[in-house]
VOVEX-716146 format. One line per field, with one value per atom (N, C-alpha, C): z, y, x; chain. Coordinates in pm, 1 decimal. Layout:
% VOVEX-716146
up c(Z, ...) $
north c(Y, ...) $
east c(X, ...) $
chaine c(A, ...) $
This chain:
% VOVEX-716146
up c(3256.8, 3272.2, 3177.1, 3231.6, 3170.9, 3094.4, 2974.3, 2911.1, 2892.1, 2873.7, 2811.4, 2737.4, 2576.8, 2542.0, 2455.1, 2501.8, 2463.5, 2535.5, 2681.7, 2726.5, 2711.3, 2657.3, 2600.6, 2662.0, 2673.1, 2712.0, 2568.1, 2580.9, 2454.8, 2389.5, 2434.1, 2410.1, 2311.0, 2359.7, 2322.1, 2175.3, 2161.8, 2065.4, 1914.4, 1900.7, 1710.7, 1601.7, 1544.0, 1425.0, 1322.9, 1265.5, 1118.7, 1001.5, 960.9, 864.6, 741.8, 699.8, 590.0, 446.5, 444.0, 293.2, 335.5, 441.0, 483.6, 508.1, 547.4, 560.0, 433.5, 379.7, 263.0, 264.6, 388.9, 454.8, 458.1, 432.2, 446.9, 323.0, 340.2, 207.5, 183.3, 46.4, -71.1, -88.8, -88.6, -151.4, -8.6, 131.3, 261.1, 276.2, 230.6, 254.5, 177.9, 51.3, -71.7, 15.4, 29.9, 62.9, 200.8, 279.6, 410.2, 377.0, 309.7, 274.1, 227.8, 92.5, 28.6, 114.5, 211.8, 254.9, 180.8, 161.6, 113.8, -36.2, -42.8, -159.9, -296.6, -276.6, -407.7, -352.5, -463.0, -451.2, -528.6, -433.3, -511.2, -579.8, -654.5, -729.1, -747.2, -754.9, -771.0, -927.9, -986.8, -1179.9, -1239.1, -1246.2, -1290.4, -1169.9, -1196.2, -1078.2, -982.2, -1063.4, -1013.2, -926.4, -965.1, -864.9, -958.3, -954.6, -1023.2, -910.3, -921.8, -820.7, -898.4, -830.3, -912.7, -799.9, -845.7, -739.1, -768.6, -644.7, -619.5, -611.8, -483.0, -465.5, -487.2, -605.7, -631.2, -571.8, -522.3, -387.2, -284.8, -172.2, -75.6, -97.3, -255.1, -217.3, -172.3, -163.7, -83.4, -216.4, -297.7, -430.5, -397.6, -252.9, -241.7, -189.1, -133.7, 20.2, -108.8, -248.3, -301.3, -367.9, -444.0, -532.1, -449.3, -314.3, -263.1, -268.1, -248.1, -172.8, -284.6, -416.9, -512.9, -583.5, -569.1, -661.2, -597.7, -412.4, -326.6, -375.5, -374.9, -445.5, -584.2, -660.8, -784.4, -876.5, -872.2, -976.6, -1095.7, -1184.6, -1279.1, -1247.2, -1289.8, -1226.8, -1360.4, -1369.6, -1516.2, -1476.1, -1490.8, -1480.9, -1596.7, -1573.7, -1668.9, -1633.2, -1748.6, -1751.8, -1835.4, -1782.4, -1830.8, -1852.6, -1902.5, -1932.1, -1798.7, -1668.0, -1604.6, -1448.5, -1512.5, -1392.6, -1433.4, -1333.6, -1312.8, -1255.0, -1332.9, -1242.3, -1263.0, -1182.1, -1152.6, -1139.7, -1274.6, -1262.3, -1208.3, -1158.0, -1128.7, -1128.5, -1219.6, -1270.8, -1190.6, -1170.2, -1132.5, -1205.7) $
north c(1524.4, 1394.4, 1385.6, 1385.9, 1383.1, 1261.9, 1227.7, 1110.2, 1035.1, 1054.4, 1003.8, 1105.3, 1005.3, 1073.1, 998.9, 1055.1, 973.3, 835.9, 868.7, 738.3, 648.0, 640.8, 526.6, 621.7, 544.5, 589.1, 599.1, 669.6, 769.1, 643.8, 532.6, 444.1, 353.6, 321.3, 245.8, 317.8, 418.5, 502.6, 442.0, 372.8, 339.0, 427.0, 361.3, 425.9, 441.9, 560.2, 574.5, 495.5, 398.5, 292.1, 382.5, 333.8, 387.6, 423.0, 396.7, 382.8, 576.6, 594.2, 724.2, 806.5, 807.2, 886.5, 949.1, 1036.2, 1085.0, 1085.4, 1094.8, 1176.7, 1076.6, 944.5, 818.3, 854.3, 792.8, 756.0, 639.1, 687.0, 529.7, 460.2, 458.6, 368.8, 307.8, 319.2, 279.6, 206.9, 233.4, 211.0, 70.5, 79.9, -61.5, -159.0, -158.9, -212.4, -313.4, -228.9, -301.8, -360.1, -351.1, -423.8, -553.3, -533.6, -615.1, -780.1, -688.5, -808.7, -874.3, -1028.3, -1095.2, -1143.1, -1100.2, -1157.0, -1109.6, -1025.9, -921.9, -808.7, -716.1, -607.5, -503.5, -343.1, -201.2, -163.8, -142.7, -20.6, 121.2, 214.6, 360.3, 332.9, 416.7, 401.8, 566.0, 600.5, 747.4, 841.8, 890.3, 955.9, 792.6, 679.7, 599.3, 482.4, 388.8, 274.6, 115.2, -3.8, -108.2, -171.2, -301.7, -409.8, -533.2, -609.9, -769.2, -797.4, -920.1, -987.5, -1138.4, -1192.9, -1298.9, -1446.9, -1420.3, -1501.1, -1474.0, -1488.4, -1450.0, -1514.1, -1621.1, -1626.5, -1526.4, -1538.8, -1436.3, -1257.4, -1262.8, -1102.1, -1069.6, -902.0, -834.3, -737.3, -775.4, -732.8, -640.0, -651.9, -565.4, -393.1, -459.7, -297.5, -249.6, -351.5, -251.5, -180.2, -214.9, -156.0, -45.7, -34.4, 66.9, 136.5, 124.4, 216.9, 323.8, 274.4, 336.5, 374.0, 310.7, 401.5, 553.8, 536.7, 660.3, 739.7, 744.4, 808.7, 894.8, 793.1, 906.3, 857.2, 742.9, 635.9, 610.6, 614.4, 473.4, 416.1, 212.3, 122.7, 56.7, -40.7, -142.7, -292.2, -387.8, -501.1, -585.5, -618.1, -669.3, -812.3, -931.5, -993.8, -975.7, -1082.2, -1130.9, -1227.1, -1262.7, -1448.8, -1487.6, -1546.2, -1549.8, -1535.1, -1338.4, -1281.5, -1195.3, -1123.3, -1015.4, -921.9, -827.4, -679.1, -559.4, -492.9, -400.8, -303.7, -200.9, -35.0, 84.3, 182.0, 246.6, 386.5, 470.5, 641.8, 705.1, 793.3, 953.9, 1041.3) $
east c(-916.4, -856.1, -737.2, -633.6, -481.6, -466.3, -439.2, -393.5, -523.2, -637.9, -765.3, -812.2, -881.5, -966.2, -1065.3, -1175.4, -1294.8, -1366.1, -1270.4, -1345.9, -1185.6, -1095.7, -960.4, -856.5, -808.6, -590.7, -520.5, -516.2, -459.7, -332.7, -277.3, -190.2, -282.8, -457.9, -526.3, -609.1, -553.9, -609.9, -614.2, -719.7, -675.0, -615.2, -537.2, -462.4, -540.6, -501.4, -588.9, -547.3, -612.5, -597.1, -527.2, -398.7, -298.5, -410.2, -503.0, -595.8, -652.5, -667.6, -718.7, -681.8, -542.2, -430.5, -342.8, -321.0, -310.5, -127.5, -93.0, 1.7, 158.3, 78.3, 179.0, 252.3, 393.6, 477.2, 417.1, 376.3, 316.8, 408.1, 526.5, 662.8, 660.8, 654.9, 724.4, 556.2, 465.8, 355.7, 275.3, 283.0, 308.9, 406.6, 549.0, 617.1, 618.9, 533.1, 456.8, 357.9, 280.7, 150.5, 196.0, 305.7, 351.9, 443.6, 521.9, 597.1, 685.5, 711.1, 761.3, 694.3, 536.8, 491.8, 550.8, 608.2, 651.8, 765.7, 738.1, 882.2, 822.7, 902.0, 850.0, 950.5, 947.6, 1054.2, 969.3, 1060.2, 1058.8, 1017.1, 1002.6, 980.4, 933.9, 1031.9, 994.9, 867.8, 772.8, 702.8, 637.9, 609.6, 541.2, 569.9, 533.6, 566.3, 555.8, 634.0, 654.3, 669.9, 570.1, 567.7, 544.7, 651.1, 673.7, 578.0, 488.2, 430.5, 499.4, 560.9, 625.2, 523.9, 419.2, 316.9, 214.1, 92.1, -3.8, -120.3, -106.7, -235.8, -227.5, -116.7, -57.2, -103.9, -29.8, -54.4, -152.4, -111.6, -273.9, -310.0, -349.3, -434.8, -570.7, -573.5, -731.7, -631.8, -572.1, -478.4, -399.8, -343.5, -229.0, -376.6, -403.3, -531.1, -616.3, -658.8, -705.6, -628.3, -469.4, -375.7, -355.0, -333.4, -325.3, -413.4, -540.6, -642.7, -680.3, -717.4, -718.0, -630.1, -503.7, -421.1, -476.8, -512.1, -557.1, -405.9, -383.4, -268.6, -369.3, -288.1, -352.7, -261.5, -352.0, -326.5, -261.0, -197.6, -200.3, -154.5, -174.9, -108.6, -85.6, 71.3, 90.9, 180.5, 195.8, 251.0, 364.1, 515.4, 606.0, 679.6, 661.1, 706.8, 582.0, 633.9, 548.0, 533.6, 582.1, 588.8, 499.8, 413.6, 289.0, 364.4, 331.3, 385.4, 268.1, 270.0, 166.1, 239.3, 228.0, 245.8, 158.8, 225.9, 107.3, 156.4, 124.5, 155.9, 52.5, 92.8, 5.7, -65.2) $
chaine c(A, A, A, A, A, A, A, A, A, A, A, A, A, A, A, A, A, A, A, A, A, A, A, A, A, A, A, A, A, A, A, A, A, A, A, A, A, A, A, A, A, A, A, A, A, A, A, A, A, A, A, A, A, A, A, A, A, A, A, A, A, A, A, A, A, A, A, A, A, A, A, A, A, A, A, A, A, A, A, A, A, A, A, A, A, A, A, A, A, A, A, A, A, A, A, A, A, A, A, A, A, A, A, A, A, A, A, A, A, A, A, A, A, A, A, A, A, A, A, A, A, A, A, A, A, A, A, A, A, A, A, A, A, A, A, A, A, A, A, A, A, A, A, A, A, A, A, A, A, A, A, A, A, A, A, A, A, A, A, A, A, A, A, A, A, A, A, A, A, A, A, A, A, A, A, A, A, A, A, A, A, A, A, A, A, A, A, A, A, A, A, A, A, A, A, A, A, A, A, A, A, A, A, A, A, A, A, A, A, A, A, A, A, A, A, A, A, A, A, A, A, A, A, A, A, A, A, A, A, A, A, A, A, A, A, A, A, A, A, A, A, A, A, A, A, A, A, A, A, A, A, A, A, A, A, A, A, A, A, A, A, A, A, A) $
């Protein structure tokens, strides 16, 4: 059967959730999760994220995304902005 598999149309095929996929860019990957609540920066090997709206964000997807990874995590405040670093 051409263009099925498993019973589904290969169109209907679920995607492998980005947390499981090793293979994603983390920078293109944070940045989608993130949206409008915040912002990525590059930061030497790692990653720096202002969080803008701290109800909104997604604090559970960035924190999986980067712990799977094998990051350390840190959060920090500034005056009274939160930013979340995260090294390799």
């Amino acid at each position: 059967m051409r263009g099925y598999e498993m019973g589904c149309r290969m169109s209907e095929k679920k995607k492998i959730p980005p947390v499981i996929n090793p293979t994603i860019d983390l920078g293109e990957e944070l940045a989608y999760l993130i949206g409008d609540t915040g912002s990525v920066s590059n930061l030497m090997s790692g990653y720096k994220i202002k969080v803008y709206h701290t109800r909104m964000f997604p604090w559970d997807d960035v924190f999986k995304s980067l712990l799977f990874r094998d990051f350390k995590v840190y959060v920090q405040n500034h005056k009274a902005d939160l930013f979340i670093e995260a090294q390799p």
